[in-house]
Structure formats: structure tokens, C-alpha cells
Steps between C-alpha positions, in 0.01 A plus 500: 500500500294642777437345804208222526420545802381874422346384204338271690390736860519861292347473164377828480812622574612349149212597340596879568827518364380286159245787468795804583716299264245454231558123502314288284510157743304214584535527894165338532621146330822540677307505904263197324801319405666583839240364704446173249850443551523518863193257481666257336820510722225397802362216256816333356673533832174332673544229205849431521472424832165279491753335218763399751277415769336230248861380365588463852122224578627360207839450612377372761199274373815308259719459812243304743360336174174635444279596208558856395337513190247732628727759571724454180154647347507733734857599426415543135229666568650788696826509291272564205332776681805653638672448131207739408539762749813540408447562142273746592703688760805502254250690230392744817886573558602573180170748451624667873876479388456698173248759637737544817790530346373760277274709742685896512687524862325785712535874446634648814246787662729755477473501103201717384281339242413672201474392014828663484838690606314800592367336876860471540610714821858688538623362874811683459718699287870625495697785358382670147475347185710647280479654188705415167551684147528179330316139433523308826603085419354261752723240663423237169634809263810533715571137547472388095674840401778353732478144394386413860245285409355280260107501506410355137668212579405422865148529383581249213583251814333622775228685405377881531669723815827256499816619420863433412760668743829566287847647582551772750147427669580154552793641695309754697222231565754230639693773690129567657472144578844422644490854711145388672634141555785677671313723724298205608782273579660819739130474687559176563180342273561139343526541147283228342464402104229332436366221249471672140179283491225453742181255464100604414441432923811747580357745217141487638639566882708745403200758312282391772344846642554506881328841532222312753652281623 
């Protein structure tokens, strides 16, 4: 989720990097529904105050006896409005929420823009690659030939690029674990677990892209 305050002060700055990314989005209806919400924070805000100041004559009006009939109407008359607004800022949100939410975070400037793999730029490379006489396995070949990992049925419950650690790697990937928690205990860091679960606010913070901020 990017920013809204660069949506809102650097639009053209998103517009860019939907066009390098070849991005298919409705920024347009997502600043319209950015500014119609902010608009109806000011208006409901403005209401639910003129509300309070009207329960509080009324109050008031009861205590020292005196007719407040008139503004009882006026009470109804301004919680209708404001029960209004509201309905309408809620639809506003929800049309911001889902287009935020799904707008593509920004492409750094460093990465060159280009239909495919070829814009790609070497920044650095190491040593030779070698040769070999023989079919080279990828890392998926080597781990199912050693009954590493289970793929068919992690997809089954997780879905495509999930995977099923089994027997030796589970060792080697808790051994990674318990040496890093290790190392950062000797430097002194506070080792903190944290909830398994986390709520749609925490989620949303959390993806939030800080990169102008």
C-alpha cells in the first residue's frame, strides 16, 4: 500500500511507474475517491459536532423547563443528514480501500525499464561458471530426488510455490534458526516472538510503502 500522501502531492510520480510497469489501474478513480473521502471527513466531523452542540441547547432547554421542540426537529433533521453522509463516505472508503490496497508499490530508479529480461543489467559478477559433461538438476530435482520436500502436496494446501520441508532439511533449517537466534542473543538483541496472527489495521501498516515519506 503506497503512501497517500504521495498519491495525494505526487501523482505523476505514480502515474510513471504504472506506465514502466505496464499496469492496467484506475489511479484516476482512486485521487477522485481520495479527495471525496477527505471531503466527507470535513462534513461528518462539522456534523457531529453541530450534533452535540444541539443535544447540549436541548439539554439545557429540558433542565430550565422550556419548549425545545424546535430543536428536537432540528436534531432530526441533522442526524438524518449526518446518517447520510455517512453512508456515503463508507461507499467512498471501501472504493479508496480496494483500489489502495491493490495499487503496485513503486519501482525503485535504479531498475531499468524495459517488455522483458533482456533490459535487465549485470551489476556484478563472480568467478566462472562452470562447465559440466552431464544434465545439471536444479535445487527442486535435488530436493524430491532426496525426499527433501514435498511440493504436490503443499500445493494441495497451500497453493502453487509452497512446499513441504521433510527429514534432514528440517534439521538443517532449524539448526539455521537456532544458530542465528544464538548469534543474536551473544550481541546482546532481545529476542522477541511475536503473535502468529496480526489484524487487517496491523496488515495494512505493515505493507505501507514509506519510500516518501
Amino acid at each position: 500500500m503506497l503512501d497517500p500522501k504521495l498519491i495525494k502531492e505526487k501523482p505523476q510520480v505514480i502515474r510513471d511507474m504504472l506506465k514502466a510497469r505496464a499496469v492496467d489501474f484506475d489511479l484516476d478513480t482512486l485521487i477522485e475517491s481520495d479527495q471525496k473521502r477527505r471531503e466527507f471527513i470535513l462534513k461528518t466531523d462539522e456534523l457531529r459536532k453541530k450534533k452535540n452542540q444541539v443535544a447540549l441547547e436541548i439539554s439545557q432547554k429540558k433542565k430550565a423547563g422550556e419548549d425545545a421542540s424546535s430543536i428536537l426537529s432540528e436534531m432530526k433533521e441533522v442526524s438524518a443528514e449526518l446518517s447520510k453522509l455517512e453512508s456515503e463516505q463508507e461507499s467512498v472508503e471501501n472504493t479508496y480501500s480496494k483500489l489502495a490496497l491493490t495499487i503496485p508499490n513503486l519501482v525503485h530508479e535504479s531498475v531499468p525499464i524495459g517488455v522483458d529480461e533482456n533490459a535487465n543489467k549485470e551489476i556484478k559478477k563472480w568467478g566462472e561458471i562452470p562447465s559440466f559433461d552431464f544434465k545439471i538438476n536444479d535445487h527442486i530435482d535435488i530436493s524430491e530426488n532426496l525426499d527433501l520436500v514435498d511440493l504436490e502436496r503443499a500445493a494441495k494446501v497451500a497453493g502453487a510455490r509452497f512446499y513441504y520441508l521433510k527429514n534432514d532439511l528440517v534439521r538443517l533449517n532449524q539448526s539455521l534458526i537456532h544458530y542465528g537466534l544464538d548469534f543474536l542473543a551473544k550481541k546482546e538483541y532481545s529476542l522477541v516472538q511475536p503473535p502468529y496472527m496480526i489484524n487487517r489495521e496491523s496488515m495494512e501498516g505493515a505493507v505501507l510503502d514509506d519510500h516518501f515519506q
